[in-house]
C-alpha positions, 0 to 999 in steps of 0.5 A: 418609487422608494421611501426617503431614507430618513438616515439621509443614505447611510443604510439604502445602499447596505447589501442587507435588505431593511425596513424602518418602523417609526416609533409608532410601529409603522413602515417608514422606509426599506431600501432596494434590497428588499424589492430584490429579496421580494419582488413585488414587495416595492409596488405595494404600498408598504408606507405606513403599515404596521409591522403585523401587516408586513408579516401577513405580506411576507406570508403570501411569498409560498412556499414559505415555511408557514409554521415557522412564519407562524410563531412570528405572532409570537414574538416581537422583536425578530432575531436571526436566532429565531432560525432562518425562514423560507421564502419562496422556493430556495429563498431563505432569510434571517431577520434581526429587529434592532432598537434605533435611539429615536424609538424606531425600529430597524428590521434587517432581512440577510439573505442566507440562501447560499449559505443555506444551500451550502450547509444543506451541501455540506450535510449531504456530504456528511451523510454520504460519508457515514454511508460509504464508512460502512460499505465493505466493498471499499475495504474489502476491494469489490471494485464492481460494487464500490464504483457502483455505490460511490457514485450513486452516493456522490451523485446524490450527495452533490446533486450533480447530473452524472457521476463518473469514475475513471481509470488511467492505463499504465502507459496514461495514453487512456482514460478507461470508464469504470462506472456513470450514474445518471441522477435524472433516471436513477441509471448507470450508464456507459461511456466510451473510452476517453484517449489522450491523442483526441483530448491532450490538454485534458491529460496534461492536466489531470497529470498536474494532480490538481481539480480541474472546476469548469463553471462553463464547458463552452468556454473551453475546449479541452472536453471533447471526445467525452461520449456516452457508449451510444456514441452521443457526445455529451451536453456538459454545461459544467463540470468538476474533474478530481484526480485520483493520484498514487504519489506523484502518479495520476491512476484516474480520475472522479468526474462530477458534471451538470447538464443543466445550468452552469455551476460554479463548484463549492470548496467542500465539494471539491474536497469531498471529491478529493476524499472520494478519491482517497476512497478509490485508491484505497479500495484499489490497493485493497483489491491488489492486496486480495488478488495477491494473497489469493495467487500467494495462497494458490502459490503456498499450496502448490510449493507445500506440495513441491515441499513435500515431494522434495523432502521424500526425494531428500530422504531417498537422497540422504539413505543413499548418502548413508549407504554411500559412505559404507560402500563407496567402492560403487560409483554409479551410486555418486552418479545416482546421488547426482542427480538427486541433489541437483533435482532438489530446490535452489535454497538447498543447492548450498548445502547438498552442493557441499555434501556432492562436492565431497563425496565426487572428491571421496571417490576420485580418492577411492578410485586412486585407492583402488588402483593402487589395491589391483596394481598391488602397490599399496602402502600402510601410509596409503591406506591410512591417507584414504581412511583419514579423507574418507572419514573427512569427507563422510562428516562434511557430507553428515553435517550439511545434509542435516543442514540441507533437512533444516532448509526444507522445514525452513522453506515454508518460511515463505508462509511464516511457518513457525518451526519447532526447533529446540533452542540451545546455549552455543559460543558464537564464534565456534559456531560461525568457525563451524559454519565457514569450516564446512563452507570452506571446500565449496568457497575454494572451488570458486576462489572465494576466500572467507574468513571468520573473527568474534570478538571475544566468547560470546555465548548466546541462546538461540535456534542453532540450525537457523542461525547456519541457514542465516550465515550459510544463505548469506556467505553462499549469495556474497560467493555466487551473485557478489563476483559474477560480473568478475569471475577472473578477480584473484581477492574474492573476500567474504568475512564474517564477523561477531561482536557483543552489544547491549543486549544482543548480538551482533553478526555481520557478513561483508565481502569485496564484491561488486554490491547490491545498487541502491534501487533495488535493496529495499525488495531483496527481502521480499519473496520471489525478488531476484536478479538471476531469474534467467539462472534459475533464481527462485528469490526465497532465498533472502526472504526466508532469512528476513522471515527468519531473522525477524519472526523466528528469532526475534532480531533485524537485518539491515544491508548497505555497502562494505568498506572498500566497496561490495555489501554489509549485512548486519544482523542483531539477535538477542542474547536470549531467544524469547520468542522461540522459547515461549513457543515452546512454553506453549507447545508444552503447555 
């Protein structure tokens, strides 16, 4: 039976155990709470001990942190700043002596196991977290040795009975184990694959994106199919289930489980989880971005090769047009020249397209020619019509040849090879009225009428041959892919303007097409990205001039919608090209 409380109350019912010492320093009173903090405390006959021989009691309670209960002889009044003190196992306390006015003493013992528990959690947490900080494989995405250490770490650190790591298929019909930890035996093990039409309450529920805590696993029934890979189903009693989200898209999952008692989970567990979470996505990502830049490097190779083969095929083909333009009177040689250009990459189709165009229409020409040398019925006007077209004709067929050699050099773009091309001071508005003349025979063929207009003499020092791969990549894709859902439209429009700003610049293709929808403009700049891969579209075309607008010269472009309908491109230089000329500063130094 307890003491009388002499505070007549006022303290027995704290949820803080105490004991009263008189003034005298002898034991007066301690209320329930102490016999629940120390069972057995209350059947001794504590009434009237002194306060040292309460000590020498509270020391029989092993394992008690002895050397701690030691340097109680030391000090005599107790306060919770003295640490905390282990009583029996797991049993931590604080006491605090306070002064009362009749002289007494009052000494509050606080239990802080849970709080201990939890800052003992807590720092295993931290210590995980400096460990996985300095793992390589989540960085570097060697998912076999990043589930493996993970859920070793987060096994050890929550003190959970297993640890798993779960993927989702694309489809989110299955679960699919990528690693278990077994804290008892120090083993990874294997379990089954989890499906959703055996357990769908546990798949609707990972797909809400929120932690699943299970303090009682028998209370609910949505974790059964859960089986190890021996077939045995498992025996959770708790368990805490974190999603691993990628947006609003759940890609798997972290699950904790304790077979041994039931648990209720702490908030920083749950938040270490959700950052072990953040951890495996991360890692995935890493391991996508390593697969990709290992099939682009194998890709680059392979295309560098390609490269290289079409650029002899190129040279054979541009000393076949050379010998062309001398003896046209040999047609097989068209034919021949044919069939080389049409073996060249899609991204110099446009400009070796031009060059044929022209040469077929120099031989019909020629071919008229001659007919009227063996009939005899030629004429002074005659023979200089067929001079002046052929002398039209041979320079369209030079100039879009030499710009079909720069496409070649500028494919390697894809790798951001940089080119060595010299930078020059040209008028902007010539120069787009030199690229739109040369385009003018391929565009009126296809019923596309282009027009050019700068605003004013705009000079500007820059890479000329990439800004005519820039403007003729542009005009050719508004002319194939912009009307190919109206091939009998009779306005197809394509206009190129320029326009002075601040600093730079500012060039814009426009046409009245069909457009480019929302949903897929922002990939038309990444490499292989195309619409018309049943065509033959490779999908560089665009990002050869996003690499080249951005990396080589130095500007932007951005795409949205014309007015009236159909697509904008607008681009921004610079005035003066810094980038490829401190390139050639240093190629000279």
């Amino acid at each position: 039976m307890l003491p009388k409380d002499p505070y007549e109350g006022e303290l027995s019912a704290s949820p803080v155990g105490y004991i009263v010492y008189g003034p005298d320093g002898r034991l007066v009173s301690f209320n329930e709470r102490i016999g629940e903090l120390f069972p057995g405390f209350i059947h001794n006959d504590m009434i009237g001990k002194t306060r040292e021989e309460v000590r020498d009691i509270l020391r029989t309670y092993e394992p008690a942190a002895v050397k701690a209960l030691n340097r109680l002889d030391e000090i005599s009044d107790l306060s919770a700043e003295d640490g905390i003190f282990e009583f029996g196992k797991g049993r931590y306390c604080a006491l605090d002596d306070l002064a009362l006015p009749d002289g007494s003493t009052l000494t509050l013992i606080r239990d802080l196991s849970e709080k201990k528990r939890s800052l003992d959690s807590i720092a295993r947490m931290e210590r995980a977290l400096s460990e996985l900080a300095n793992e390589e494989a989540i960085y570097d995405g060697t998912k076999e040795r990043a589930y493996l250490i993970m859920t070793e770490v987060a096994g050890k650190a929550l003190m959970a009975t297993r640890t798993d790591v779960w993927l989702m298929n694309v489809d989110r019909t299955s679960l699919y184990p990528q690693e278990s930890y077994w804290s008892p035996t120090g083993e990874h093990m294997e379990l089954e694959r989890l499906d959703k039409e055996v357990n769908p309450a546990l798949f609707e529920m990972l797909a809400a994106g929120e932690p699943i805590c299970v303090p009682n696993v028998k209370a609910v029934d949505f974790l059964k199919g859960v089986r190890s890979g021996d077939g045995r189903e498992q025996d959770i009693k708790s368990i805490l289930i974190v999603p691993i989200m990628r947006g609003p898209r759940v890609v798997g999952a972290i699950a904790a489980a304790e077979e041994t008692y039931e648990r209720e989970w702490r908030q920083s567990e749950i938040a270490f989880v959700s950052y072990l979470c953040d951890l495996i996505l991360r890692m995935l990502e890493a391991h996508d971005r390593r697969v990709a830049e290992e099939g682009l490097r194998g890709f680059n190779e392979m295309l560098e090769m390609k490269v290289k083969k079409r650029t002899r095929d190129l040279e054979e083909a541009m000393e076949t047009l050379k010998l062309a333009q001398e003896e046209l009177v040999r047609s097989e040689k068209m034919a021949s020249l044919g069939g080389l250009v049409a073996g060249v990459a899609h991204e110099i189709n446009t400009p070796l397209g031009v060059a044929l165009t022209s040469i077929t229409h120099m031989a019909e020409v020629f071919e008229g020619f001659k007919r009227m040398v063996d009939t005899g019925r030629i004429k002074k006007s005659d023979l200089t019509n067929f001079m002046e077209t052929t002398d039209e004709g041979t320079t369209v067929v030079r100039r879009n040849l030499e710009r079909a050699a720069h496409l070649v050099r500028s494919f390697k773009m894809v790798a951001v090879d940089q080119s060595a091309d010299d930078t020059r001071e040209i008028d902007v508005g010539d120069y787009i009225n030199e690229i739109v003349d040369s385009l003018v025979p391929t565009l009126r063929k296809k019923g596309v009428k282009v027009e050019a207009e700068a605003g004013g003499k705009l000079m500007m020092k820059t890479v000329p041959g990439d800004l005519s791969h820039i403007l003729t990549n542009l005009i050719m894709n508004a002319a194939l892919h912009g009307f190919s859902d109206r091939p009998d439209f009779d306005d197809k429009q394509i206009k190129v303007t320029a326009q002075a700003g601040k600093k730079d610049v500012i060039i814009e293709v426009m046409d009245n097409g069909r457009g480019i929808p929302e949903d897929i403009r922002e990939k038309i700049f990444e490499p292989f990205f195309t619409t018309a891969r049943s065509t033959g579209g490779s999908g560089l075309g665009l990002n050869i001039v996003y690499n080249t607008v951005y990396h080589k010269l130095g500007g932007s472009i951005e795409v949205g919608d014309a007015e009236g309908g159909g697509t904008r491109f607008t681009i921004k230089l610079p005035l003066e090209n810094r980038k490829t000329a401190q390139r050639q500063k240093e190629r000279a130094e």
